[in-house]
N, C-alpha and C positions, 0 to 999 in steps of 0.2 A: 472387409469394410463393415462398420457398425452401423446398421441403419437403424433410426428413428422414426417413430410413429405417423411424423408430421411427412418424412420421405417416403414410405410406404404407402402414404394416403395418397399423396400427388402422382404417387407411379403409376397408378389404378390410371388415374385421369389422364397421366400422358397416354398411355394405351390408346386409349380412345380420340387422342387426338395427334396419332402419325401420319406420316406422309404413306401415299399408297403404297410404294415401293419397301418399306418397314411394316407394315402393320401385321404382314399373314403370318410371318416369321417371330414376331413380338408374341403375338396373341398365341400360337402356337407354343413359345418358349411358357407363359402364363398358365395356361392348359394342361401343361406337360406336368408342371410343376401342383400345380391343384392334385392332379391324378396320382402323386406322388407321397403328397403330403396328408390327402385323407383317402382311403381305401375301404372303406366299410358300408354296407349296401344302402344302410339305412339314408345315403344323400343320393339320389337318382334323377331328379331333376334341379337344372340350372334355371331355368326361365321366372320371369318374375310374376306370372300366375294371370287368373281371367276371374272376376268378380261379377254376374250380373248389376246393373243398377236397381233392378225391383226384383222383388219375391218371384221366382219363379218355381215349378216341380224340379229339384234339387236331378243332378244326372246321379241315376243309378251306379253304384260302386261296388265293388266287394270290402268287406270290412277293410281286409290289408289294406287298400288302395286310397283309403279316408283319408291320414295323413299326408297325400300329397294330393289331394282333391283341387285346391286353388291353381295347380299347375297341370294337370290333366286337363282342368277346365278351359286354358288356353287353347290347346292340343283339339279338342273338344270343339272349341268353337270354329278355329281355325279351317278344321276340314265338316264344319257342320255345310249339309244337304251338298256332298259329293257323294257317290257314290263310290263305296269304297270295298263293297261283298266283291269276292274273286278278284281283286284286281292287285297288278304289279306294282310295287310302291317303293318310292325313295327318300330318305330323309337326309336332308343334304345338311351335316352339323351337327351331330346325332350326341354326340356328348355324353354323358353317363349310361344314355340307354333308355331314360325312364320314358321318354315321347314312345320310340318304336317297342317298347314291352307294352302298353298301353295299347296302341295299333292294331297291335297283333294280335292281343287274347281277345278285345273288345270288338272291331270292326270288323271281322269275318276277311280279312283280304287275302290274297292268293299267297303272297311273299313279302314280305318289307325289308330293305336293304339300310343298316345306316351306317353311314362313312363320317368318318370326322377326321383332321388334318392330325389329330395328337393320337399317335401309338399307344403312350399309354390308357388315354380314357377308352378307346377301343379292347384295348386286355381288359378293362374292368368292366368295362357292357360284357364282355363275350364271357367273363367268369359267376356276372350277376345271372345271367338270361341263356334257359335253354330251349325256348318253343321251337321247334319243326321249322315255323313259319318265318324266320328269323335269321337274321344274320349280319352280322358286324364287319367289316372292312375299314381299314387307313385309305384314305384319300383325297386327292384334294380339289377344292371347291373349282378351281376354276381349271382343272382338267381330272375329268372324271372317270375313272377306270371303268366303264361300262360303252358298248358298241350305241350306236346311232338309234333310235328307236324302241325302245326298248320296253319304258316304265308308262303306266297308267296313269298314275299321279307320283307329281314331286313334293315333296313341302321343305320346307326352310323357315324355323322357329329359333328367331332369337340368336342367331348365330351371323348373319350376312354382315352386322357393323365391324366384324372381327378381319373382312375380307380385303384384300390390296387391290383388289380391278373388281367388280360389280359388272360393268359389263362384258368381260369373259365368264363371267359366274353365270348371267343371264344366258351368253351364246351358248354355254354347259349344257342348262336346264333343256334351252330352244331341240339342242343336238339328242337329249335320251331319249328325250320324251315320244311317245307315239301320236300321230297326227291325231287330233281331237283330245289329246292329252289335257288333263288340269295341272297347274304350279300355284299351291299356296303358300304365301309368303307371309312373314308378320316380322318386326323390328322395329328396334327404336332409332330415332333420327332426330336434327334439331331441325326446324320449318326449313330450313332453309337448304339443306340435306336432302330432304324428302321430296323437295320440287327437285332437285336433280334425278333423283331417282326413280319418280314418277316419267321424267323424261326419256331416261333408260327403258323403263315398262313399255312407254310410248311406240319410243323407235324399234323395239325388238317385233319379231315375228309374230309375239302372244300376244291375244285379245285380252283387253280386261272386262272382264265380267262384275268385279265387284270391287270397290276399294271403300274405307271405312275407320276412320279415326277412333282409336278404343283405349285411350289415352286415360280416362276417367274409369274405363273397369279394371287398370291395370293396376292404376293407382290404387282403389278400392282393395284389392286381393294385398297389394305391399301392405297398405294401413293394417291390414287382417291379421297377417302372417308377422306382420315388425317385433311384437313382443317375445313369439316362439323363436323364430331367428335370433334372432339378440341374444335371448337367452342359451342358444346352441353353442352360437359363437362363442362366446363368453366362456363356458364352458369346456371348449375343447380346443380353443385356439391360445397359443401363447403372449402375451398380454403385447410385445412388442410389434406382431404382426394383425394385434384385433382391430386395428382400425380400417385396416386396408380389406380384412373379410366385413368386416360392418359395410364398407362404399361398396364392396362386389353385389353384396345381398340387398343393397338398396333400403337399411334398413330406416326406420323414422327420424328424419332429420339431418342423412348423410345427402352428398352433393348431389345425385344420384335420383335421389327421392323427391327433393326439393325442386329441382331442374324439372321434373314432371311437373308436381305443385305450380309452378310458376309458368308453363305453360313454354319453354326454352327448350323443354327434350319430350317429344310427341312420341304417338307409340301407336303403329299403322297395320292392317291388314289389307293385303290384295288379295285376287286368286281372278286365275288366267288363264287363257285355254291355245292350244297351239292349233 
């Protein structure tokens, strides 16, 4: 089948809009296929990045790590003021790798574990990333290959709209975690999504400590980033499939971006303790 630009752009967006029963197997096939199609280290982070709105003291980087600074910055904010020196860590969605290599050389923690449902982008974290502290696994979000109490903190970036039950993912989280344990969460949702989900939060075991609409620094980091992207894509993608990496990457003016813009796809931070 010959696909065109205008069906590859719509695919993107049925993705995002399956029934539960379709969605982990879709987004999986998706994943599988990205992993496949680009292999080269230089793309490590998937997430659409974290903007302060004012001047602030810039977070310290090492040079290598500048170029994906708007995306760290998420990661960064997400687990800002957890405590995270010695402690057992999981990242549920782990994707290229670039959250938990971050993690690990940065925040002093005991271990970080990240699991992701795609095989392949799992071979590709575990062939980018060798720290001690580190380690890659296949697994899936709503049954987690680790015993009952386990982890210090969870986190989950960018990854949960991809999932078919949310609340098996939560009973997941509820079941590693160690009693006094942290789960930080961050994803996009349309309003009317996110009050479901908030409701999920509610009725689970975990306390909410903190929840926070970051909608406007998100957008801020795409605006930032649209020109460099654009221009990657561009460059390395074959002209019949550039549309549909232009809507993945959220870039200036795709459905994606706009939907932020317009105030129709929000973009939320929790963090919650068991």
């Amino acid at each position: 089948m010959r696909y065109t630009i205008g069906m590859l752009d719509r695919m993107f967006i049925f993705l995002t809009n399956l029934s539960a029963g379709m969605k982990s197997s879709a987004w999986r096939w998706w994943y599988q296929r990205l992993a496949s199609y680009y292999q080269k280290s230089d793309w490590r982070f998937m997430n659409y990045g974290y903007q302060p709105m004012r001047d602030l003291e810039p977070l310290p980087l090492d040079e290598e790590d500048e170029p994906n600074r708007l995306y760290i910055q998420l990661y960064d904010y997400v687990l800002q003021d957890v405590d995270l020196t010695g402690k057992r860590m999981l990242e549920i969605g782990s994707g290229r790798g670039g959250g938990c290599d971050y993690v690990a050389r940065y925040k002093q923690p005991y271990q970080v574990y990240g699991v992701d449902y795609s095989p392949k982008a799992i071979k590709l974290s575990q062939s980018f990333y060798s720290q001690p502290n580190l380690t890659f696994m296949e697994g899936n979000s709503e049954k987690l290959p680790f015993k009952p109490n386990v982890f210090d903190v969870v986190y989950n970036i960018e990854s949960s709209h991809c999932y078919g039950n949310m609340q098996a993912f939560i009973s997941e989280v509820e079941r590693v975690l160690k009693p006094g344990g942290i789960f930080c969460w961050a994803d996009l949702r349309t309003p009317k999504a996110m009050d479901k989900e908030e409701e999920l939060f509610e009725q689970s075991k975990l306390k909410i400590l903190l929840k926070e609409e970051i909608t406007p620094n998100v957008l801020k980091a795409l605006k930032l980033a649209s020109k460099s992207k654009d221009k990657a894509i561009r460059a390395s993608v074959p002209r019949f499939i550039l549309q549909l990496f232009r809507e993945f990457a959220a870039v200036k003016n795709t459905k994606i971006f706009n939907a932020f813009k317009s105030g129709s796809l929000e973009y939320w931070l929790y963090r919650l303790q068991k």
